[in-house]
C-alpha positions as CSV (number, residue, x, y, z in Angstrom):
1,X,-98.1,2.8,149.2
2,X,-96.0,3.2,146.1
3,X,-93.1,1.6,147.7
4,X,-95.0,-1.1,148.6
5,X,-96.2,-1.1,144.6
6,X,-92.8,-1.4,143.8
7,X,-91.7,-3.6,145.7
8,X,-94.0,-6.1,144.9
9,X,-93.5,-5.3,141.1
10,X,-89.9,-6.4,141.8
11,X,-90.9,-9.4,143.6
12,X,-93.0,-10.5,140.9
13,X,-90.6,-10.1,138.0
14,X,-87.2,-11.9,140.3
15,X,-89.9,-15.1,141.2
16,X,-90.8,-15.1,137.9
17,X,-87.4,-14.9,136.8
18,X,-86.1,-17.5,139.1
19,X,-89.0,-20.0,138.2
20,X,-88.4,-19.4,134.5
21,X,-84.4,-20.5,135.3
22,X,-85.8,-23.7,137.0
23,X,-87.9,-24.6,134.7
24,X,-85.1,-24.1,131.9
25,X,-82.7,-26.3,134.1
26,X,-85.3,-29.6,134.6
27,X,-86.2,-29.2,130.5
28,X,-81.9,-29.2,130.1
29,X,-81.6,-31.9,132.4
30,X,-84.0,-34.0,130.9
31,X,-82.4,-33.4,127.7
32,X,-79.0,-34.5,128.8
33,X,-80.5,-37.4,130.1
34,X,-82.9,-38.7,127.2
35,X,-79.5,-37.3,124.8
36,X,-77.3,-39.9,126.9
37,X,-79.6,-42.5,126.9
38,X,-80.1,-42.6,123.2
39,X,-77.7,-45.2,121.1
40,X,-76.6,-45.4,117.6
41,X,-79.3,-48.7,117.7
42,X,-82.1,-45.8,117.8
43,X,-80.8,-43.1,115.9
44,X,-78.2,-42.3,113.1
45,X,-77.6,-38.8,112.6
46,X,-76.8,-35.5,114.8
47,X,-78.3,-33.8,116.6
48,X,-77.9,-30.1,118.2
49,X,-80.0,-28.3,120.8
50,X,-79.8,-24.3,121.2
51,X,-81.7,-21.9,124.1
52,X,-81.5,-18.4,123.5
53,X,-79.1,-18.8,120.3
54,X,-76.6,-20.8,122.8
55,X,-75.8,-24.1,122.1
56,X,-76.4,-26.2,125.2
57,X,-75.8,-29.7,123.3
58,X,-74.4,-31.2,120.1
59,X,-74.3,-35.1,119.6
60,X,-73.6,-37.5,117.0
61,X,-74.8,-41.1,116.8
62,X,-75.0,-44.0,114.7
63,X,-73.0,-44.5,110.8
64,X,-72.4,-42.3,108.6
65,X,-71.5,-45.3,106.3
66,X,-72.8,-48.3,107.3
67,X,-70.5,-50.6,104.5
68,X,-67.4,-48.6,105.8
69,X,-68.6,-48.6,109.1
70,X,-67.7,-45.0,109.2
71,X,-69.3,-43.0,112.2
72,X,-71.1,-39.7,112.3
73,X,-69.8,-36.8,113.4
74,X,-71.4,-33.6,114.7
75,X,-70.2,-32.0,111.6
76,X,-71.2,-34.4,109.0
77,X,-73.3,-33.0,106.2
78,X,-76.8,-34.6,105.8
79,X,-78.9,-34.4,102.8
80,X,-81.4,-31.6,104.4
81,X,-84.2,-32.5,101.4
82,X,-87.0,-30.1,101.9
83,X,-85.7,-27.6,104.2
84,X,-83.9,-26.3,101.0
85,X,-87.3,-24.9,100.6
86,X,-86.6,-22.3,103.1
87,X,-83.7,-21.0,101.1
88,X,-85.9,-20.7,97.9
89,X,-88.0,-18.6,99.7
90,X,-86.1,-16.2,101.8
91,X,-84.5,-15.2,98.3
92,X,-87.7,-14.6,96.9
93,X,-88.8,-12.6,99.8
94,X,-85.3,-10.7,99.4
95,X,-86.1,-9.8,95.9
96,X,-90.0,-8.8,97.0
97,X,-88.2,-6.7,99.7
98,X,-85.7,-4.8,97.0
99,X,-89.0,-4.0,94.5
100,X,-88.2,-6.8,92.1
101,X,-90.9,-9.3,92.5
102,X,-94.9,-8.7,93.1
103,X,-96.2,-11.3,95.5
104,X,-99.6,-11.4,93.5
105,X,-98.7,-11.1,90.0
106,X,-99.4,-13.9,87.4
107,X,-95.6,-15.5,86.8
108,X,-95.5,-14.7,83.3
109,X,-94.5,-11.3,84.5
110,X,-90.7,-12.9,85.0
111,X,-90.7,-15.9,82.9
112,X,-92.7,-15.1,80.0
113,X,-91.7,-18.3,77.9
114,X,-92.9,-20.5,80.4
115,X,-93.9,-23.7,78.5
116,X,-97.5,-24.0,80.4
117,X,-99.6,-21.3,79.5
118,X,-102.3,-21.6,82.1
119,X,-99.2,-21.5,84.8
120,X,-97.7,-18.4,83.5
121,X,-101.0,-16.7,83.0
122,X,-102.7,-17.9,86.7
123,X,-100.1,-18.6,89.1
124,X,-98.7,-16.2,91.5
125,X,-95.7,-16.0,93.9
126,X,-97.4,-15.7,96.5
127,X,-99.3,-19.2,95.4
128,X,-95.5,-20.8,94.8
129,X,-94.7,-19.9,98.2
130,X,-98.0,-21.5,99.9
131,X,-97.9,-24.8,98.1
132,X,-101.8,-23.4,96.5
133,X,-100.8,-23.1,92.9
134,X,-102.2,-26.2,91.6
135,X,-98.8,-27.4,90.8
136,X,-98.1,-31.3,91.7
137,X,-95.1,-32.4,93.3
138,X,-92.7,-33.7,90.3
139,X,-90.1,-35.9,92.7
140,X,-93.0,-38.2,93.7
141,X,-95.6,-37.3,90.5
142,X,-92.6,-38.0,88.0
143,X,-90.4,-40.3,90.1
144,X,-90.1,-42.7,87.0
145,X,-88.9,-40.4,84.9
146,X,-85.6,-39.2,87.2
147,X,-82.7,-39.5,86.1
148,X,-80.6,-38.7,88.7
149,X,-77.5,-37.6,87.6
150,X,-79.2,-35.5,84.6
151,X,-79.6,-32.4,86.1
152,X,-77.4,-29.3,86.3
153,X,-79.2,-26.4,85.9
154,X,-82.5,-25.5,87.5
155,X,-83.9,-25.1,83.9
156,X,-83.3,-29.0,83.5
157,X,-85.7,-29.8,85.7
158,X,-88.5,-28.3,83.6
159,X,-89.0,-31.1,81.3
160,X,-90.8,-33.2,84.1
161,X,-93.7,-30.9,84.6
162,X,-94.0,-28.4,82.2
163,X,-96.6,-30.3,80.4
164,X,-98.5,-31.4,83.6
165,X,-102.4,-30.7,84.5
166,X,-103.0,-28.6,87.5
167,X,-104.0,-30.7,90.4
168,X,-106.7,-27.9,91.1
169,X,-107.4,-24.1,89.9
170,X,-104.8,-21.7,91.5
171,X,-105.4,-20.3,95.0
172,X,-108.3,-22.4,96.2
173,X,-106.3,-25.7,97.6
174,X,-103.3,-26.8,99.4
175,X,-100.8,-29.7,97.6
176,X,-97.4,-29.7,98.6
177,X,-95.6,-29.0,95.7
178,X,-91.5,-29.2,94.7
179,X,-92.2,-28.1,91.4
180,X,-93.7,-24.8,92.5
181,X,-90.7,-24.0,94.1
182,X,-88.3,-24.7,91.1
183,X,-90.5,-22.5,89.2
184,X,-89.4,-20.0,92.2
185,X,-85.7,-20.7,91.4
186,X,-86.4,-19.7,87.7
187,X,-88.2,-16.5,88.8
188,X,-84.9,-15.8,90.8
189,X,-82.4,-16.7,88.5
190,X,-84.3,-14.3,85.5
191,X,-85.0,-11.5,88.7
192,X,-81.7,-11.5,90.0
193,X,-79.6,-12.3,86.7
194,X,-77.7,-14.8,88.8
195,X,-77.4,-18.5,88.4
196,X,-80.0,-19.9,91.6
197,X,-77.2,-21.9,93.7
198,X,-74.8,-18.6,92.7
199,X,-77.5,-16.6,94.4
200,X,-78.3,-18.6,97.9
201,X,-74.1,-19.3,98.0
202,X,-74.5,-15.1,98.3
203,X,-76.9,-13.8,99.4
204,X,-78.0,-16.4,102.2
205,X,-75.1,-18.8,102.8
206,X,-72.3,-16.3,103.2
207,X,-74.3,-13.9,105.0
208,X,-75.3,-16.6,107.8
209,X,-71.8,-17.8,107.8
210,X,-73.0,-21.7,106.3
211,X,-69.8,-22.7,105.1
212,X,-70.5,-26.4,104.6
213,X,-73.6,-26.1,103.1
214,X,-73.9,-26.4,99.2
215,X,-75.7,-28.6,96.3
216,X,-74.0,-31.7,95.7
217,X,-74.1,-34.0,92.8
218,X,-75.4,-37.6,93.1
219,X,-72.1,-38.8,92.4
220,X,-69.6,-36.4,93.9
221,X,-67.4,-37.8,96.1
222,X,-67.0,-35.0,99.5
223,X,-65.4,-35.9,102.9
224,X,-67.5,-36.5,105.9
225,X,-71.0,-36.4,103.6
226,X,-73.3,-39.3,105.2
227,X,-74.8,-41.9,103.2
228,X,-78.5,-42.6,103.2
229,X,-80.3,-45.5,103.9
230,X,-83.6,-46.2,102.9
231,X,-86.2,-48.8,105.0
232,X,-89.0,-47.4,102.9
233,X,-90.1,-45.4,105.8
234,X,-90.0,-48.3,108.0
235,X,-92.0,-51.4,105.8
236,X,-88.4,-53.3,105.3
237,X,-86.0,-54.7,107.8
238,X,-83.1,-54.4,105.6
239,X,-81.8,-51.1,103.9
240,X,-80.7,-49.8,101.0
241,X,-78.9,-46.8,99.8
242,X,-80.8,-44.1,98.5
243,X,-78.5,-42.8,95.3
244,X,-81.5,-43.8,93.2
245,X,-84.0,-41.6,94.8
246,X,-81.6,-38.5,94.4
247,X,-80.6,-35.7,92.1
248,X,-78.2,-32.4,92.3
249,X,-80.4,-30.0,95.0
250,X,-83.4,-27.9,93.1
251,X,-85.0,-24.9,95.1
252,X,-87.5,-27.7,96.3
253,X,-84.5,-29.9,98.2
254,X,-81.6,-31.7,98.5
255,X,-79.1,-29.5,99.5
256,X,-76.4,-30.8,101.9
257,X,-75.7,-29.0,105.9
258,X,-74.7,-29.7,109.2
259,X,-76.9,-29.3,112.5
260,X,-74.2,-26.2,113.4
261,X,-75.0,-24.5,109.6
262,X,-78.7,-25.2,110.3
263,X,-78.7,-23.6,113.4
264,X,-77.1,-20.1,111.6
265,X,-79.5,-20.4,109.2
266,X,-82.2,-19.9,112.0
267,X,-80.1,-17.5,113.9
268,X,-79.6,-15.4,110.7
269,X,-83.4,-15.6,109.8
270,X,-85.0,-14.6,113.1
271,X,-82.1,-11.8,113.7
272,X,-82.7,-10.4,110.7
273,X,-79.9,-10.9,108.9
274,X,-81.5,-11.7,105.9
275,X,-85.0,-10.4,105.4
276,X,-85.9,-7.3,107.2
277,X,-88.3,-7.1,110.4
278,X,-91.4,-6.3,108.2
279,X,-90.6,-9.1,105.6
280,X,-89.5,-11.5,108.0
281,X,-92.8,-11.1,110.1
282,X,-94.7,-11.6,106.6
283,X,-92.6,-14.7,106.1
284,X,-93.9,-15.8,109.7
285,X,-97.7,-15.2,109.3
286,X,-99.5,-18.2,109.0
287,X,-101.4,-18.0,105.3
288,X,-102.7,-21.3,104.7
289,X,-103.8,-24.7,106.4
290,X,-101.6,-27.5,105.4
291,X,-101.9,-31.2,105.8
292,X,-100.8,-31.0,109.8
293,X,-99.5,-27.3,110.5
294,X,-100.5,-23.7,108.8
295,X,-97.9,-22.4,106.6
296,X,-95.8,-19.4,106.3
297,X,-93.9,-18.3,103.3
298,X,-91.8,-21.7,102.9
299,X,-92.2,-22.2,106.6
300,X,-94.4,-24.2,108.7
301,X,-96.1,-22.9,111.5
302,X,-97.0,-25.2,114.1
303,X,-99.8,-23.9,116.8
304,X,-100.7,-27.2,117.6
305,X,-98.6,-27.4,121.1
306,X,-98.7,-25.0,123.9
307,X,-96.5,-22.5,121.8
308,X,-95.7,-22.0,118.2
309,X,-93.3,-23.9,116.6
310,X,-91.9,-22.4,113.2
311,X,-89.4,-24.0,111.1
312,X,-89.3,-26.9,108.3
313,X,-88.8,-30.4,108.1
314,X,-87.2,-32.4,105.4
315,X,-88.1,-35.9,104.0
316,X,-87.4,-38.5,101.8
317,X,-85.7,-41.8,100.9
318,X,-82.8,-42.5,103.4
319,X,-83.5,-38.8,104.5
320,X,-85.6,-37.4,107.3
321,X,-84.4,-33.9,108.4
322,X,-85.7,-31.1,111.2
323,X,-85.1,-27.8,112.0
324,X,-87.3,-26.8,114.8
325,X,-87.6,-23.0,116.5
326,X,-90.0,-22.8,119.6
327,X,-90.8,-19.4,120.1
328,X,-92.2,-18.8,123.6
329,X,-89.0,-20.6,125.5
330,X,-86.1,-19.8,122.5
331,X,-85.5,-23.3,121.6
332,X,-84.1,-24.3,118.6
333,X,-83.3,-28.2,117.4
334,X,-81.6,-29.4,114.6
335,X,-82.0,-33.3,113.6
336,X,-80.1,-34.5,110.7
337,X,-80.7,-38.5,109.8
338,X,-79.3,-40.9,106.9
339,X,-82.4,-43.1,107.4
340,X,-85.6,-42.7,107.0
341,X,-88.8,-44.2,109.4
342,X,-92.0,-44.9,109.9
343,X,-92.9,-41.5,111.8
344,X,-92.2,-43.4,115.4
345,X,-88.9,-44.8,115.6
346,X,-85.4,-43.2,114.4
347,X,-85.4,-39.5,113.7
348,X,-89.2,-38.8,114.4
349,X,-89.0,-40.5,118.2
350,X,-86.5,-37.8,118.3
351,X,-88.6,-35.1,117.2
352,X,-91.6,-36.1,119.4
353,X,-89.4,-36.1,122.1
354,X,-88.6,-32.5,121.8
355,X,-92.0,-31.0,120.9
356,X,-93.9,-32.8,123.7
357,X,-90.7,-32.0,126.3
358,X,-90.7,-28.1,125.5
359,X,-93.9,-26.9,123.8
360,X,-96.2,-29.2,126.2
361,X,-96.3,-27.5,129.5
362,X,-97.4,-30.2,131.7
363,X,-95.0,-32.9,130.5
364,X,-92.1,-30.5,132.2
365,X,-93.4,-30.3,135.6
């Protein structure tokens, strides 16, 4: 009777083992085939496409410069917008983790000259970290005043919002906010005693091995850096560049990468190269409802599809960016674009494809 037991324990786990392989293969082959089938007409950007932290593809489409008709390659560096955010918030959680920051304390414990009293007395990390501090969002809120090539240091950026009025009382809403997370890049600059892009170059880049990821000025001139292109998320036909809309990356975006970096990044994060197992679970456990998804610590968490999907997505003029971790099957998709959409053409059709090909079931069989 026990042999029999056994026997049918191992015939169990080598069918289940066999139809997990299948089902892996006819989700691959589908991606090789919708991956052939899309054109530079559909899509301008790279994209890359990992199972079980092994690349399985890597393509690149469409302009990188449309004046200099200059293609994209797989390693061209994109404008990644607000997954930056994801940066900003592992290094806080790396300074929680050593004992140097309190998750619940009012900020005014670390930047006690803060120019908004009622922000330095009420608003916690923890609130900075789930987009509830009350804090607006200064690169739309304040998009007149910009000046894009003003800005060096993270303290530079304070002038737009110091003086703002909360959008609500701390802790009791959701608003997406970039400005809370440059007052996180202040909190780690005065925590860690090290300029904030000296800090993620450290203590998150070099660790994950990212060597073409870094801030760039507006007007810096790099090789192989895509251009973007604006439509105005799809109203206009005709598109123009997107200089005007940027500035040097802040904790709350605009750092340049590649899909390859990207995917380090999410190979360092979920190995625990970074943030320990503890912290990194914290990181991962849905706090808040957002607009669409629930929210980690500076990460999304999807539950939405027929398995979570974690990871961050990054969006602006001439910008939409994606980095994409289903957890149940070991996916992970990167999607870098120079051009904006609508949310169904471009980048996002992209996107859609992917969520509704591995994290809904019934669209694989």
């Amino acid at each position: 009777m026990k042999a029999s037991k056994a026997l049918i324990a191992l015939f169990i786990i080598f069918y289940t083992s066999i139809s997990s392989s299948q089902s892996d293969l006819k989700i691959e082959e589908k991606i090789d085939s919708f991956l052939n089938e899309l054109s530079g007409d559909d899509f301008s950007g790279t994209i890359l496409v990992a199972q079980k932290d092994k690349i399985i593809a890597e393509r690149a489409y469409g302009l990188s410069s449309i004046e200099y008709d200059v293609k994209n390659n797989i390693d061209t560096k994109f404008n990644i917008a607000s997954i930056t955010k994801m940066f900003t918030a592992v290094a806080a959680l790396q300074l929680y983790e050593q004992g140097e920051i309190a998750l619940k304390k009012p900020i005014g414990e670390y930047l006690p000259d803060y120019p908004n009293e009622t922000v330095r007395n009420s608003v916690t990390v923890h609130q900075l970290l789930t987009h509830t501090s009350g804090l607006n969002n200064f690169y739309v809120n304040d998009l007149d005043k910009i000046k894009n090539s003003h800005y060096h240091k993270i303290s530079d950026f304070v002038p737009l919002f110091a003086n703002d009025t909360l959008l609500s009382k701390p802790g009791t809403q959701y608003d997406y906010s970039g400005t809370g997370f440059v007052v996180l890049g202040l909190i780690i600059e005065k925590v860690s005693g090290e300029n904030y892009y000296d800090y993620i170059r450290k203590h998150i880049l070099e660790p994950s091995e990212m060597i073409a990821t870094s801030e760039i000025a507006v007007d810096s001139v790099v090789k192989n850096k895509a251009s973007g292109y604006t439509s105005h998320f799809g109203q206009n036909k005709t598109l123009k560049k997107n200089e005007y809309y940027l500035t040097k990356a802040s904790p709350a975006g605009f750092y340049y990468s590649t899909v390859g970096d990207l995917f380090k990044f999410s190979k360092a994060l979920r190995n625990h190269k970074l943030l320990n197992n503890e912290t990194t679970s914290l990181m991962l456990e849905p706090k808040v409802k957002g607009y669409n998804t629930h929210l980690g610590y500076g990460i999304d968490i999807d539950n939405r599809y027929n398995q979570t999907i974690i990871g961050h997505s990054g969006g602006w003029y001439g910008i939409h960016a994606e980095l994409i971790d289903f957890t149940e099957d070991n996916y992970t998709v990167v999607i870098l674009s120079n051009i904006d959409d609508g949310g169904k053409t471009g980048a996002s059709k992209v996107v859609d494809f992917f969520k509704n090909l591995i994290a809904d079931k019934q669209s694989t069989e």
